[in-house]
C-alpha positions in Angstrom: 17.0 24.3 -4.9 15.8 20.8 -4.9 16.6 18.4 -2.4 18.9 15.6 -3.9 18.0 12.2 -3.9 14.3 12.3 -4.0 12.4 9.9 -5.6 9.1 7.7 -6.1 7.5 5.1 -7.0 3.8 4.2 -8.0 2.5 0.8 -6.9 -1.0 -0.9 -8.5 -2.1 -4.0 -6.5 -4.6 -6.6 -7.6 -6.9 -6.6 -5.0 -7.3 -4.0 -2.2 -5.8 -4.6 0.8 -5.6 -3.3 4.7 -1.7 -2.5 4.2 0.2 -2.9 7.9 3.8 -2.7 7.3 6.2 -1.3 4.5 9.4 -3.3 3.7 12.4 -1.7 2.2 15.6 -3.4 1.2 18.4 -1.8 -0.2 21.5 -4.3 -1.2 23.7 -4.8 1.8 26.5 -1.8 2.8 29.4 -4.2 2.5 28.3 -5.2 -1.2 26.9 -2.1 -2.9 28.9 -0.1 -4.9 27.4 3.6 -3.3 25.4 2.8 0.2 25.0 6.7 -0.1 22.4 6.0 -2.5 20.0 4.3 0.1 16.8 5.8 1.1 16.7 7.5 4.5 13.4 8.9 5.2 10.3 7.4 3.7 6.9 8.0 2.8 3.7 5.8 2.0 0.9 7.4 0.7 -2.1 5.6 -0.6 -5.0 6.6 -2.4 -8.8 6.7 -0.6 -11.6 8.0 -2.8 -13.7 8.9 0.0 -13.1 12.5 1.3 -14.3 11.1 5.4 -12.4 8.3 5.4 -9.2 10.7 4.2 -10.4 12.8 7.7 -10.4 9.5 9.8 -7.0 8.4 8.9 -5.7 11.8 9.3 -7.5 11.8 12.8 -5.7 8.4 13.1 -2.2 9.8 12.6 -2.5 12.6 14.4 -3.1 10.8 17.9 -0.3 8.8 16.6 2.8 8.9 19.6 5.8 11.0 17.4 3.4 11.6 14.4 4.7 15.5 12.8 2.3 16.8 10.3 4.8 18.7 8.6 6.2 14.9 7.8 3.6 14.5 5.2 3.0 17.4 2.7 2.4 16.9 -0.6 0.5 14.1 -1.4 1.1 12.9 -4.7 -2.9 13.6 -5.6 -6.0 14.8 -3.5 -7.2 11.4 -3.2 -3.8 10.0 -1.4 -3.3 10.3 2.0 0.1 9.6 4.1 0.2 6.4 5.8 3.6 6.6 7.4 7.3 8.1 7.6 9.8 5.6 8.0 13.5 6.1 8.4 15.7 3.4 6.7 19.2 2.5 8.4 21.4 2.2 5.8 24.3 2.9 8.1 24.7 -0.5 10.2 28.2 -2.5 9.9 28.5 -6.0 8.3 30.6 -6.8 11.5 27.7 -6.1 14.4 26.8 -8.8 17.1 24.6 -10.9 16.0 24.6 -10.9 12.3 21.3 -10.6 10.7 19.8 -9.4 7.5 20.1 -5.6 8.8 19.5 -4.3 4.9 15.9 -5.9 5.3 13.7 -3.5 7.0 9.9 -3.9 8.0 8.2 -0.6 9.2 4.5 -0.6 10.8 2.0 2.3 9.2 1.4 4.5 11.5 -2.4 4.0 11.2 -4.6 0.8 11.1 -7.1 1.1 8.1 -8.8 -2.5 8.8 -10.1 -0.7 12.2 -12.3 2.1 10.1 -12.3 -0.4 7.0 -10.2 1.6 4.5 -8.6 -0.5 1.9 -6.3 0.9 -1.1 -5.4 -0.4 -4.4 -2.8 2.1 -5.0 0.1 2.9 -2.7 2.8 5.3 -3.6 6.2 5.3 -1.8 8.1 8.8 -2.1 11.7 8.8 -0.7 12.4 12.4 0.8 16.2 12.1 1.6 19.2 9.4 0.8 22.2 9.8 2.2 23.8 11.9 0.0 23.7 10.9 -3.6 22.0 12.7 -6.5 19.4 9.4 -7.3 18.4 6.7 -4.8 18.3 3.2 -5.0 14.8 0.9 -4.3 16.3 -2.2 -4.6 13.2 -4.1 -3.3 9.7 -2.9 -1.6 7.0 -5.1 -0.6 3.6 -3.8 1.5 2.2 -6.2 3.9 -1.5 -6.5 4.9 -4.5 -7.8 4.6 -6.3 -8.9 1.0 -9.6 -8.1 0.7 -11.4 -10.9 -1.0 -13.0 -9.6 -4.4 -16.6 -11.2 -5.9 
């Protein structure tokens, strides 16, 4: 049986960049209709032609404090490699001391590319589990980083 609530989505950016966070926002729990739909644990994958610089990101990630292998099977082609797993909080109250825009989350990748000068121009972002609904919800993603300055 397939896990409920998977999805993904494909992102194409102009110029290549050295990505260093992923931001999710789902629409606030007090003002959605189903917060269930909210993504729980993330995945960004991006793509990286070269075969050794795959092997020196992996290498990366595995000295990585926390970092599980089995967190990032199935990339979404052989030329993507994982970047990060996030987990998205979906769960805080509207009510919580001090208020602050809790449905705005910025996660750091769990590797730094700029370091063994990988950039990517493709980025996909798989959601593995909600919390509980059939479908999920992106409401907004951006990927932070470095641009790379094309001639």
């Amino acid at each position: 049986m397939e896990p409920i609530g998977r999805a993904q989505i494909g992102i194409l950016l102009p110029n290549p960049v050295y990505p260093e966070y992923l931001t999710i926002e789902h629409i606030p729990k007090p003002e959605t209709l189903d917060i269930k739909a909210a993504p729980r644990v993330v995945q960004l994958w991006g793509e990286v032609f070269s075969a050794q610089s795959r092997a020196d990101i992996m290498a990366q990630l595995e000295s990585s404090p926390g970092w599980v292998r089995e967190d990032c099977t199935n990339p979404p082609s052989p030329n993507y490699v994982c970047l990060g797993v996030f987990r998205y909080n979906a769960m805080f109250e509207a009510a919580d001391d001090p208020p602050r825009k809790k449905h705005i989350q910025s996660f750091k990748l769990d590797v730094d590319l700029a370091s063994i000068d990988v950039s990517i121009k493709a980025a996909v972002v798989r959601v593995l589990h909600n919390y509980g609904q059939i479908y999920t919800c992106l409401y907004r993603l951006r990927l932070h980083g470095q641009t790379i300055a094309t001639t």
